[in-house]
Backbone as numpy.savetxt, mean C-alpha at the origin, in Angstrom:
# Nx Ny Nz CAx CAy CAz Cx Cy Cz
-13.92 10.18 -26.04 -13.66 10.37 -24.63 -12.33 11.13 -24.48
-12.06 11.88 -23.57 -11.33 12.68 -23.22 -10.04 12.19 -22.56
-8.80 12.67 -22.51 -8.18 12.10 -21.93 -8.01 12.28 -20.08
-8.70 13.28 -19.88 -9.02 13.58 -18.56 -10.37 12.86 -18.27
-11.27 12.08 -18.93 -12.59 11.02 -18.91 -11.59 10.25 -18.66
-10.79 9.60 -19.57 -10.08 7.99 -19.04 -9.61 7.77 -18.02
-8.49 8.81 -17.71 -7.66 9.22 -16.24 -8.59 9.08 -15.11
-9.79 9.71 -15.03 -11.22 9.33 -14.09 -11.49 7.80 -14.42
-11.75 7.36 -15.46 -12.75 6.24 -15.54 -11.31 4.91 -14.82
-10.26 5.28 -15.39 -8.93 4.72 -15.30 -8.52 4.40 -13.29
-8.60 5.80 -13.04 -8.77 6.16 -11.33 -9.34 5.58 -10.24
-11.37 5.82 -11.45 -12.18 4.90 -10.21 -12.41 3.30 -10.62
-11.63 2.83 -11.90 -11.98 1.37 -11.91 -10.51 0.88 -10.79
-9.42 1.26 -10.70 -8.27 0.89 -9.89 -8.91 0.78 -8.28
-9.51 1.81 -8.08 -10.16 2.13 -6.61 -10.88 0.98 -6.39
-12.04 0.54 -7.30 -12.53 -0.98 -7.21 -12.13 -1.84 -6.99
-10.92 -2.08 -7.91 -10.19 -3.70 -8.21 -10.04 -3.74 -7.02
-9.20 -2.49 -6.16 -8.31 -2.57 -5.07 -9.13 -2.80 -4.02
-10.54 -2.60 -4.07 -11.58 -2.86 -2.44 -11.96 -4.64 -3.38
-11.90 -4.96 -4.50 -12.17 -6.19 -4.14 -11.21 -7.15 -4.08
-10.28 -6.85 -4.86 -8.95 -7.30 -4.63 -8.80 -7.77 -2.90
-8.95 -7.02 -2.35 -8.88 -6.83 -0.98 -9.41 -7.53 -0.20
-11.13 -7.58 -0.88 -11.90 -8.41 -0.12 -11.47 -10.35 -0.60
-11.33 -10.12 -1.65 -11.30 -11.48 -2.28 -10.09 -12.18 -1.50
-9.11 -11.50 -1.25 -7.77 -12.29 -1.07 -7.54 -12.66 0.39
-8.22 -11.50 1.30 -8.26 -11.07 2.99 -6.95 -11.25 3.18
-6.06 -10.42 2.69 -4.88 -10.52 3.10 -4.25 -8.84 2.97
-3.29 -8.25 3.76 -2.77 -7.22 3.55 -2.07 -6.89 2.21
-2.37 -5.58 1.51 -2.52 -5.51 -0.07 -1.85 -3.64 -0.23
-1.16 -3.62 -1.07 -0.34 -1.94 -0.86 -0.97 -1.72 -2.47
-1.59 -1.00 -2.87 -2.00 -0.40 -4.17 -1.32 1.46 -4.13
-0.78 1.44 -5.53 -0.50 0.37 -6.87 0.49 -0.37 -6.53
0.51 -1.81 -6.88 1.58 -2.54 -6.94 2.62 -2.70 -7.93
1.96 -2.24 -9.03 3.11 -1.55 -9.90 2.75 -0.41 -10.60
4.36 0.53 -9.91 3.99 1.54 -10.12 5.53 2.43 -11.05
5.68 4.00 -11.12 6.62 4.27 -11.78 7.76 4.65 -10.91
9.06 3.93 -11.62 10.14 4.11 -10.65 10.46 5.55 -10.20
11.00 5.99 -9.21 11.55 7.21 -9.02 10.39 8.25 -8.84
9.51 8.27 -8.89 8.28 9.11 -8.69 7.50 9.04 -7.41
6.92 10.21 -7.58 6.04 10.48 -6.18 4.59 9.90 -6.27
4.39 8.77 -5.19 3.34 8.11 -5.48 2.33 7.90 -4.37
0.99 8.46 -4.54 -0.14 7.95 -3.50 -0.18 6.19 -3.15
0.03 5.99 -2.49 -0.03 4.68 -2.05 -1.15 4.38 -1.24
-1.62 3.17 -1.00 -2.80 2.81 -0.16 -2.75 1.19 0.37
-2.44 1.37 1.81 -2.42 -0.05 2.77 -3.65 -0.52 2.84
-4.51 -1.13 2.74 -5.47 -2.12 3.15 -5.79 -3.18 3.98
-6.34 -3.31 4.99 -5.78 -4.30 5.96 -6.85 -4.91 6.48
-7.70 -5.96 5.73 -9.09 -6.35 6.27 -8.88 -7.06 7.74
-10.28 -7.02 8.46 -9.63 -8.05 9.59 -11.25 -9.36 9.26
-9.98 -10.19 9.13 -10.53 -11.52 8.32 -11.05 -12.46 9.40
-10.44 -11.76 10.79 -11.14 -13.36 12.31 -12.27 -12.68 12.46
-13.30 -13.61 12.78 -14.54 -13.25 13.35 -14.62 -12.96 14.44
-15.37 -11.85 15.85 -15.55 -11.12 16.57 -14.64 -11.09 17.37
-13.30 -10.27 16.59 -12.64 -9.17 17.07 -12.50 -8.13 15.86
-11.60 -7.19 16.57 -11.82 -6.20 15.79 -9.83 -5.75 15.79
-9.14 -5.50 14.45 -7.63 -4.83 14.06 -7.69 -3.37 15.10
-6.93 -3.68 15.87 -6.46 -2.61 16.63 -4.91 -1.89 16.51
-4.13 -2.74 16.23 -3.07 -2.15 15.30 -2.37 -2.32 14.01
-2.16 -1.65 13.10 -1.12 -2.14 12.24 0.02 -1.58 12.47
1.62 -2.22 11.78 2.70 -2.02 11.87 3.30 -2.09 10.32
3.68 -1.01 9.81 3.96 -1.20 8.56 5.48 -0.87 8.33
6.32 -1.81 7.79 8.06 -1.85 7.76 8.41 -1.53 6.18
9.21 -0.55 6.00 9.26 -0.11 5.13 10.91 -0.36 4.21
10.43 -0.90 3.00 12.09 -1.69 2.78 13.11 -0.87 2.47
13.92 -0.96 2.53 15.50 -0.18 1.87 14.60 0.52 0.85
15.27 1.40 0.34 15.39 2.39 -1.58 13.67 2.72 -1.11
13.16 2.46 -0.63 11.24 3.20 -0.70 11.22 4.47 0.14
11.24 5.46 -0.07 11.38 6.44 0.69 9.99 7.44 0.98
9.38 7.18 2.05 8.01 7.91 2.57 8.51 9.22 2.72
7.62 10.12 1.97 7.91 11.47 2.34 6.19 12.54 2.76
5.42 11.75 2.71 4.24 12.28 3.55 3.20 11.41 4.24
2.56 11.14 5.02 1.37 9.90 5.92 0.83 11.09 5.69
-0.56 10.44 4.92 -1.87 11.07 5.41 -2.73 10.65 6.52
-3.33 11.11 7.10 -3.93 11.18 8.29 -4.96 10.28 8.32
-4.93 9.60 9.54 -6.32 8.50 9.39 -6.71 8.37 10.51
-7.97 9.39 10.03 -9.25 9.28 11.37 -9.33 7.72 12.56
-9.01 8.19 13.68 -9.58 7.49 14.62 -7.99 6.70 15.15
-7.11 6.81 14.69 -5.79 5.85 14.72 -4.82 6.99 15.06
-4.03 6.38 16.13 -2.66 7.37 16.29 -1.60 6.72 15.73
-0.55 7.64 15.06 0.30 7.64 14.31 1.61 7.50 15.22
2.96 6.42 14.90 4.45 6.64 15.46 4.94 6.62 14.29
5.40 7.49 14.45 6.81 6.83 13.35 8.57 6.47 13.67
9.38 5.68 13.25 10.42 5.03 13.05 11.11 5.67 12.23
11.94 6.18 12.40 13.28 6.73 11.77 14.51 6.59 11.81
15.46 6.09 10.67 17.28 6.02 10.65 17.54 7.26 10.26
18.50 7.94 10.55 19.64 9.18 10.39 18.91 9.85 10.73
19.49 10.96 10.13 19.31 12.44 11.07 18.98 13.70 10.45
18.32 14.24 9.89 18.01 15.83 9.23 18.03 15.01 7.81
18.24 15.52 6.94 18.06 15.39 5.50 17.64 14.04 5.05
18.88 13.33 5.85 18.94 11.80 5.26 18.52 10.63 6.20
17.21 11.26 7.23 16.56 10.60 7.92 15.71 9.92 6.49
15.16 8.56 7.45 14.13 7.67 6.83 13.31 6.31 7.18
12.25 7.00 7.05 10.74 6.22 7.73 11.25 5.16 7.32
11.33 4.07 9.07 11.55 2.45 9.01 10.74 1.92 9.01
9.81 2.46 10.12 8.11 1.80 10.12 7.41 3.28 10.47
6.08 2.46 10.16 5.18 3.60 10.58 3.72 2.54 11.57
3.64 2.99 13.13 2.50 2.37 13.79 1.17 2.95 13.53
0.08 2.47 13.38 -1.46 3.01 13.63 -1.68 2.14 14.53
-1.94 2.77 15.81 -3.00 1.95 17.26 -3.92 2.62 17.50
-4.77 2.45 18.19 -5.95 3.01 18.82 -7.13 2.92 17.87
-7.06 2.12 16.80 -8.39 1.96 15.77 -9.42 1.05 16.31
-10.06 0.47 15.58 -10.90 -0.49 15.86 -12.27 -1.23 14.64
-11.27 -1.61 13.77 -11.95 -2.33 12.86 -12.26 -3.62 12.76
-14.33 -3.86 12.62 -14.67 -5.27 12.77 -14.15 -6.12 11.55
-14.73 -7.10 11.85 -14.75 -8.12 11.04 -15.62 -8.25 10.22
-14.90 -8.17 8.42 -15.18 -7.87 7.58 -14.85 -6.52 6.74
-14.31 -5.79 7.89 -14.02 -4.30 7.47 -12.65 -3.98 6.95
-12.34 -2.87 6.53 -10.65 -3.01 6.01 -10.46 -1.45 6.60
-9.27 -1.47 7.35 -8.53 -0.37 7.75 -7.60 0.37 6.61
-7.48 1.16 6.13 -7.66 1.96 5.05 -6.35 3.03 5.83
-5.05 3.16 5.50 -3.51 3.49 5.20 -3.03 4.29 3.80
-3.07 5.93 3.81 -2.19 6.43 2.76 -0.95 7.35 3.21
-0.05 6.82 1.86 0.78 8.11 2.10 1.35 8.28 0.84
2.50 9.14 0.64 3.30 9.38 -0.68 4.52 8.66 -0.30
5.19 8.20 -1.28 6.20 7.59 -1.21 6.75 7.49 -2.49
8.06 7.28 -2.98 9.04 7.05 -3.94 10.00 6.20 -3.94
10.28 5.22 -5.34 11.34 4.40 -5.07 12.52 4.76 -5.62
13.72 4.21 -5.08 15.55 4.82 -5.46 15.34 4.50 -6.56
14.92 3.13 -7.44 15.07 2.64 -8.68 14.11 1.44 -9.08
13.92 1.35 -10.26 13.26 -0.02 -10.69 13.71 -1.38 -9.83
12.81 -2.13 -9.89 12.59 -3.01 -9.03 11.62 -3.68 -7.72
11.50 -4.82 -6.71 10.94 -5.36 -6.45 11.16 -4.80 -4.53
9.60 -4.04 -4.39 10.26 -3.89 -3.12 9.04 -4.65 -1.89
9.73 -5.36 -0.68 8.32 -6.39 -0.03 8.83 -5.33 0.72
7.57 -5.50 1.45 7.47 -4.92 2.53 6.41 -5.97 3.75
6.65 -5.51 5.15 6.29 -6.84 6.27 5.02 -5.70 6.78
4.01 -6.41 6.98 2.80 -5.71 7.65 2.54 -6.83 8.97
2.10 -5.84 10.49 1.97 -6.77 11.46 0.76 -5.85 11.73
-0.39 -7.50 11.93 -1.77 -6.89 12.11 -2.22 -7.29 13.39
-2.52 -6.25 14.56 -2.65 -6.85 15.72 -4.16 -6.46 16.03
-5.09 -7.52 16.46 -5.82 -7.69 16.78 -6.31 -7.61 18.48
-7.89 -7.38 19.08 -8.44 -7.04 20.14 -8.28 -8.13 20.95
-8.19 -8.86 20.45 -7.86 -10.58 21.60 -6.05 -10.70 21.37
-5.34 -9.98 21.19 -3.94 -9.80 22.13 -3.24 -10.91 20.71
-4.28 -11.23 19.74 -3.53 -12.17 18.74 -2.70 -11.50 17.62
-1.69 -11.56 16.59 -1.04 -10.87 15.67 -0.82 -11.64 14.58
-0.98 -10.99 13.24 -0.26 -11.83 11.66 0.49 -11.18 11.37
1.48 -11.67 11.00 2.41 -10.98 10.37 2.38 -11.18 8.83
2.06 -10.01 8.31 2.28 -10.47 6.56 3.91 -9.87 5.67
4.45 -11.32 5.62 5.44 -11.33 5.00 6.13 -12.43 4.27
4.92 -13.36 4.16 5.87 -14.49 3.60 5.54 -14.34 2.13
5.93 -15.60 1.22 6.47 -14.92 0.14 4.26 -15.27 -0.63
4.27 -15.03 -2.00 3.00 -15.03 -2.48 2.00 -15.89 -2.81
2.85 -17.03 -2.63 1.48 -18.29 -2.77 1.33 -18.25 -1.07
1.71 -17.89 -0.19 1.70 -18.18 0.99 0.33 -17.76 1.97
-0.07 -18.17 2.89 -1.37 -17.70 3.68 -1.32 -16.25 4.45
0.22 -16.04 3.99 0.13 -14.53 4.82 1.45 -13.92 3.81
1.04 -13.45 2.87 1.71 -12.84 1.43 2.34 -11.29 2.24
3.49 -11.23 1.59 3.99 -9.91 2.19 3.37 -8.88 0.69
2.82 -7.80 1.15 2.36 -6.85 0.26 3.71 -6.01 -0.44
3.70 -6.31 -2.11 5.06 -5.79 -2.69 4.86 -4.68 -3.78
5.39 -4.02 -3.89 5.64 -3.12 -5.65 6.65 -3.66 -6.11
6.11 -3.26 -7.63 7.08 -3.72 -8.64 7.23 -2.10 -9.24
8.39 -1.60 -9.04 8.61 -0.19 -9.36 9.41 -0.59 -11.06
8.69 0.00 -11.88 9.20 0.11 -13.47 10.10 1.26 -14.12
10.55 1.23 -14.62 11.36 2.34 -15.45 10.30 2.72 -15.87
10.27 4.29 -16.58 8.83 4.66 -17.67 8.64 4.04 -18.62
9.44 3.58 -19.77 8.91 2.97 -20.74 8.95 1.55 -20.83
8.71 0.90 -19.48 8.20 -0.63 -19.10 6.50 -0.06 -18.55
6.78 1.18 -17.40 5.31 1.22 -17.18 4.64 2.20 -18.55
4.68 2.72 -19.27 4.03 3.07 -19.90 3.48 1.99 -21.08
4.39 1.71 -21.33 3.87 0.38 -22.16 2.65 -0.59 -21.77
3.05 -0.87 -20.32 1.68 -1.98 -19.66 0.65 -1.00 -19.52
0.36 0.41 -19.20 -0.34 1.02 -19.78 -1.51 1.17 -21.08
-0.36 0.96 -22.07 -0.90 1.13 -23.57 -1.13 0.05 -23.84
-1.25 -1.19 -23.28 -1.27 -2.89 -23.91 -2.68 -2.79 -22.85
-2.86 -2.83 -21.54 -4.06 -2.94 -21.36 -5.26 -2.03 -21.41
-4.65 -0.83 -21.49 -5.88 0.49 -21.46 -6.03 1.13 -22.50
-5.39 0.74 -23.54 -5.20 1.65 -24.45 -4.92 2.87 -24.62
-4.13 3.27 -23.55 -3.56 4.73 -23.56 -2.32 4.90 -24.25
-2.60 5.82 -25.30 -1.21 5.96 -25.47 -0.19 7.22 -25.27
-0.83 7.76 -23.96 0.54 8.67 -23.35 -0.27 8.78 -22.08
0.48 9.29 -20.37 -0.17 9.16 -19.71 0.37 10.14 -18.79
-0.76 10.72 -18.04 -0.25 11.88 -17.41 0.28 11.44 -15.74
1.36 11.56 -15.38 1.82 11.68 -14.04 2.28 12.90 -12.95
C-alpha cells in the first residue's frame, strides 16, 4: 500500500470515528483533538441536537487564548458573526456565531475552519447550543461531566508523530 493509500484509508477511517464518536457521546466534539502544535489545521465542530422535537438553531463557539482561527469555511444554510480583539494584524477570532440553521433531532450541525496553536498544549474551548424552544447548553464543563467542553491536545512533532507510528504504523507522515 502506498503511502498516499494510507493517508486516504487514514483520512476516511478519522471521518468515521468522528460521526460516531459524535453520535455515541451526543455531546459537542472539535476533531482532531489531538493535533500538531503550531500548524495549520482543518478542524471540525460537531454539534448533535440530542432533545427530541426541536431542532439547534444556534451555535456559539469561544475560542481560547494561543488558538488562532485564520479561515471559517462556509456552512450552507447558517449565518456567520464573528468576534474579534485588536486591530489589523493582531486582531483575533473570540467567538464565532452560526444562527439561522435548523437541525432535527438526531442530526449533527457540521462547523469547519483552519486554525493553529501558539504552542503545545491543552486548549478547552466553551460551545453554546441554542435550541427552537428558546432552551440553551452550554458545553464546558470539565470531561466526565454531562456537558464536556470540546478540547485539543496540541503536540510538539515528535510526541505527535510518534502516536502516529505506535497506532498506525506510519513511519513518517505527511502534513
Amino acid at each position: 500500500m502506498t503511502v498516499r493509500s494510507r493517508m486516504l484509508v487514514l483520512t476516511a477511517t478519522a471521518g468515521t470515528a468522528l460521526a460516531v464518536a459524535a453520535a455515541a457521546f451526543a455531546h459537542a466534539q472539535l476533531a482532531p483533538s489531538v493535533t500538531l502544535a503550531a500548524s495549520d489545521v482543518l478542524y471540525t465542530l460537531v454539534v448533535p441536537t440530542e432533545k427530541e422535537g426541536v431542532t439547534t438553531t444556534r451555535v456559539v463557539l469561544a475560542v481560547p487564548a494561543g488558538f488562532t482561527i485564520g479561515a471559517i469555511v462556509a456552512a450552507p444554510g447558517w449565518t456567520r458573526q464573528v468576534e474579534r480583539s485588536g486591530s489589523g494584524e493582531e486582531a483575533a477570532i473570540e467567538r464565532i456565531s452560526w444562527t439561522g440553521g435548523a437541525i432535527p433531532s438526531g442530526e449533527e450541525a457540521i462547523f469547519q475552519f483552519v486554525a493553529a496553536t501558539q504552542s503545545a498544549g491543552d486548549y478547552v474551548f466553551s460551545v453554546e447550543q441554542g435550541y427552537s424552544d428558546g432552551s440553551l447548553v452550554t458545553w464546558n464543563g470539565p470531561e466526565a461531566s454531562e456537558t464536556p467542553a470540546p478540547t485539543v491536545e496540541a503536540r510538539r512533532s515528535e510526541e505527535h508523530t510518534s502516536e502516529l507510528q505506535s497506532r498506525f504504523g506510519i513511519s513518517y507522515a505527511v502534513f
